[in-house]
C-alpha positions in Angstrom: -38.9 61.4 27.3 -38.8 61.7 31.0 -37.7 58.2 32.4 -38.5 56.9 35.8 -37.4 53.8 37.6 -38.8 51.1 35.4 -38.4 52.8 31.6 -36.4 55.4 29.7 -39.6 57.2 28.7 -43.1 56.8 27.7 -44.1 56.6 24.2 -48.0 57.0 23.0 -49.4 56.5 19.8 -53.0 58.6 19.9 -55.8 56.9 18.8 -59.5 58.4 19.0 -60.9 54.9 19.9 -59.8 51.1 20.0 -62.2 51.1 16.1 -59.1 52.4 14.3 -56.7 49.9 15.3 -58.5 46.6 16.4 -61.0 44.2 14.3 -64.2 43.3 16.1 -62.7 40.0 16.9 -60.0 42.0 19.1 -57.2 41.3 17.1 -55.0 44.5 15.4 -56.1 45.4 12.6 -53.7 44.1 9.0 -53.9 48.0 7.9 -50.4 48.5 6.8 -50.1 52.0 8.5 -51.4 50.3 12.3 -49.2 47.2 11.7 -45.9 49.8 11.1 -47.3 51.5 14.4 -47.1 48.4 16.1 -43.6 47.2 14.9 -42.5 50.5 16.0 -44.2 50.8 19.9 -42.9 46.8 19.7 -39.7 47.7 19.1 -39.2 50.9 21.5 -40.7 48.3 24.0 -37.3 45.9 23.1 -35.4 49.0 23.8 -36.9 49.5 27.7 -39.7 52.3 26.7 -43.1 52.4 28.4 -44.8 51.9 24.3 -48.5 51.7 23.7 -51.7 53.3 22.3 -53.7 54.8 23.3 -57.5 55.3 22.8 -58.9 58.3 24.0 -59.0 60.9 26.6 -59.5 58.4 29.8 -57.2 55.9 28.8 -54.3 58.2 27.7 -54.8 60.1 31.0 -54.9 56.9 33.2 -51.4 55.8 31.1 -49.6 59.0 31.8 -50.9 59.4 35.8 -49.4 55.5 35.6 -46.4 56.7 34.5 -45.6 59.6 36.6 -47.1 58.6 39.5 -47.1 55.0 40.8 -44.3 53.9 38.0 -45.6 50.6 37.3 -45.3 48.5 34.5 -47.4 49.9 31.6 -49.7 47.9 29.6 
């Protein structure tokens, strides 16, 4: 919970790929347990948290290098 000039810290739910939280069509998923994710990152977001998932190795990596390093607005 390290925060930097934009966020009070940056929150990551894991995820092993986009499959287990998006449809085919792109959309999240209306799995109860990934729709209470999503309330939650949505909410921490409301609060001034850096909140996503993320999907594996590369794209959790490129998030946190984000974070610490150029401190721009995550996505």
């Amino acid at each position: 919970m390290h925060p930097n000039r934009l966020y009070h810290g940056l929150i990551i739910e894991i995820k092993k790929d986009l499959s287990q939280i998006l449809k085919k069509s792109g959309h999240f998923k209306n799995d109860k347990h990934v729709q209470e994710q999503l309330k939650s990152l949505e909410e921490l977001k409301r609060l001034g948290y850096a909140a996503i998932f993320g999907c594996g190795f590369d794209h959790i990596k490129s998030v946190i290098d984000e974070y610490f390093n150029k401190q721009n607005q995550i996505k």
